[in-house]
C-alpha positions in Angstrom: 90.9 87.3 19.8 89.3 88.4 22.9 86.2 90.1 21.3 87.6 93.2 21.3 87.7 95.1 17.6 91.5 96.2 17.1 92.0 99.5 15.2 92.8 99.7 11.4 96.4 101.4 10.9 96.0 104.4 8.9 97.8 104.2 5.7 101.2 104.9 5.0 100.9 107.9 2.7 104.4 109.5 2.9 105.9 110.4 -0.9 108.8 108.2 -1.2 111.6 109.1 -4.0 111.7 106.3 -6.5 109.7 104.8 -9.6 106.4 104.7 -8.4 105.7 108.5 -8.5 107.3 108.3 -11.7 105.0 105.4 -12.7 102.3 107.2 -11.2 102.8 110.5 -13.3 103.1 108.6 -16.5 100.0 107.4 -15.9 97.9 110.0 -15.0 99.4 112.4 -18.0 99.2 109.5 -21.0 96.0 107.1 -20.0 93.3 109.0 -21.9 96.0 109.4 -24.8 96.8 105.7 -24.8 93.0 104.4 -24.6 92.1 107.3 -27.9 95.3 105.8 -30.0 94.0 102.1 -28.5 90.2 102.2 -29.4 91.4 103.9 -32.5 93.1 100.3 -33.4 90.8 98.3 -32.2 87.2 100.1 -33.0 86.1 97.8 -29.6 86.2 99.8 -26.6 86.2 96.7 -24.5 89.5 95.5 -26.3 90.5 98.9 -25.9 90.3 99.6 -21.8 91.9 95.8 -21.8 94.9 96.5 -24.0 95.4 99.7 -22.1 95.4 98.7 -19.0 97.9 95.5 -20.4 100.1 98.2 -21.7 100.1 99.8 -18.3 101.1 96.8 -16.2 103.4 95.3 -18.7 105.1 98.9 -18.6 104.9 98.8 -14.4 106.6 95.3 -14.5 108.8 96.7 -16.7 109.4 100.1 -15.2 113.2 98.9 -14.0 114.4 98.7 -17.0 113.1 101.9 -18.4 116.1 103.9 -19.7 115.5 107.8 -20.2 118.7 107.5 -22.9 116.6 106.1 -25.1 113.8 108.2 -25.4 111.1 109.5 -23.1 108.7 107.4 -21.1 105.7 108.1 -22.9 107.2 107.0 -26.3 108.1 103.7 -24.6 104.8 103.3 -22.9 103.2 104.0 -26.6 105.4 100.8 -28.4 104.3 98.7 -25.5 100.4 99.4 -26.4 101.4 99.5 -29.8 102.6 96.1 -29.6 99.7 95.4 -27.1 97.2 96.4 -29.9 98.8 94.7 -32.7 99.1 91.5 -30.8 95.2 91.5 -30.5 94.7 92.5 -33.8 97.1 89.3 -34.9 95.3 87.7 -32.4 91.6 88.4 -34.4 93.4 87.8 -37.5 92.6 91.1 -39.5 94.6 94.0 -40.4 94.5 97.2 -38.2 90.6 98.9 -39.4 89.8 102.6 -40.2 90.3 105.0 -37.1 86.9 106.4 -35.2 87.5 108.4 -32.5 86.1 108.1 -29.3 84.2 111.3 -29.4 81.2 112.9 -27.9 79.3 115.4 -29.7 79.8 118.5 -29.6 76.6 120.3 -28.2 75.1 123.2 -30.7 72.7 123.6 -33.2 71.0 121.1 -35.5 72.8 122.2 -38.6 76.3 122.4 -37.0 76.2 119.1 -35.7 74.8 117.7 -39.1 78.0 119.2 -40.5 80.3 117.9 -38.2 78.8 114.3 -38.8 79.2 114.8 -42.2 82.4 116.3 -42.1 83.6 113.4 -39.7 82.3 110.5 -42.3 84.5 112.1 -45.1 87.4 112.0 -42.9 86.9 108.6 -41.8 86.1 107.8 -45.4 89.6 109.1 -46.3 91.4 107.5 -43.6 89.6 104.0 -44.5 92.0 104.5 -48.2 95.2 105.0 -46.2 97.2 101.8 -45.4 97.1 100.9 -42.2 101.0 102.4 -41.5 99.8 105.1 -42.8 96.4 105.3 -40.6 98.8 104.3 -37.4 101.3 107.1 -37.9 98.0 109.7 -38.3 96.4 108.1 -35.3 99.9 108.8 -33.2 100.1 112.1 -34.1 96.9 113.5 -33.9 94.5 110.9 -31.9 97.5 110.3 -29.9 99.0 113.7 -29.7 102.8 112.4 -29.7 105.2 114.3 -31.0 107.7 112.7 -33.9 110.2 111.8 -31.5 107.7 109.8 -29.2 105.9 108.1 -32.1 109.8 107.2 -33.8 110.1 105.7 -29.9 106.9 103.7 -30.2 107.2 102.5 -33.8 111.0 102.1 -34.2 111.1 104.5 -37.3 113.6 107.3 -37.0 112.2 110.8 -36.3 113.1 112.0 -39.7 111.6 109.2 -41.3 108.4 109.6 -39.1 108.0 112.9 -40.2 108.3 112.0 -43.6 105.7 109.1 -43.5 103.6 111.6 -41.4 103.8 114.2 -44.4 103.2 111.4 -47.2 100.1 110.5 -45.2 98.6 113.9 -44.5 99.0 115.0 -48.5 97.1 111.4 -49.5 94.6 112.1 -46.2 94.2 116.0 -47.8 93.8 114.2 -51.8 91.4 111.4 -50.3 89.7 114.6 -48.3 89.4 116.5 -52.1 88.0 114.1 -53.9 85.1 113.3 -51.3 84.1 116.9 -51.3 84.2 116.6 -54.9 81.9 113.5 -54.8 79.9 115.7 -52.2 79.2 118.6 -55.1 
């Protein structure tokens, strides 16, 4: 070096066809998704950001052999955090616990947000007496927000079957729902 500072290239920022911006779109449109159904498993947000961001580079590494036949990429990114998740959960050596969801809340008056709490315990209440199939398929659906085809992807179920299982669970969340308001009177 003669002393003199050399100028920094500036980056290469042409869009280049390919997996990347694929990759990159995936990302972007699933991450929160994935961290909700993620801490949802987990109840441990730490865990959770981990196991996401696992499930993201496992599914980068992977991206190759992604095949759009089979399904859609966010359905195959969902079984690899599914698998992720359940791998830690093996891992702690406990079965998958009730569902909370990451959720600020919502701003309003005293009484309103008194109800939502309340409202929020009985639900959480009524998930804790699903099994924990039963709580994943819920979490999919509506922490998640995949559609039946997606969650069939991530869980290896067929769509029929996963809207069955979705249907059995809702009508024993709505019974387990009934009888805490009934506990509430």
């Amino acid at each position: 070096m003669n002393g003199m500072l050399e100028a920094v290239p500036e980056p290469d920022t042409t869009v280049r066809p390919g997996p990347r911006p694929l990759f990159e779109d995936l990302y972007r449109g699933s991450r929160d998704d994935l961290y909700s159904y993620v801490a949802g498993l987990l109840r441990d947000q730490a865990a959770a950001e981990d196991v996401t961001a696992l499930a993201f580079e496992r599914a980068f590494r992977k991206w190759g052999k992604f095949d759009p036949k089979r399904g859609t990429a966010r359905g195959w990114l969902f079984g690899i955090a599914r698998n992720a998740a359940l791998d830690e959960l093996r891992k702690r050596g406990r079965e998958v616990p009730v569902i909370e969801p990451d959720r600020q809340e919502a701003e309003g008056s005293v009484a309103g947000t008194v109800i939502e709490r309340e409202q929020r315990a009985d639900l959480m209440a009524a998930l804790g007496t699903l099994s924990p199939a039963d709580r994943e398929m819920v979490a999919l659906k509506f922490f998640a927000g995949l559609n039946n085809v997606e969650i069939a992807e991530a869980t290896g179920y067929t769509p029929s079957n996963v809207g069955t299982r979705l249907s059995r669970a809702m009508t024993r969340l709505r019974s387990a729902m009934g009888s805490a308001e009934e506990v509430a009177r």
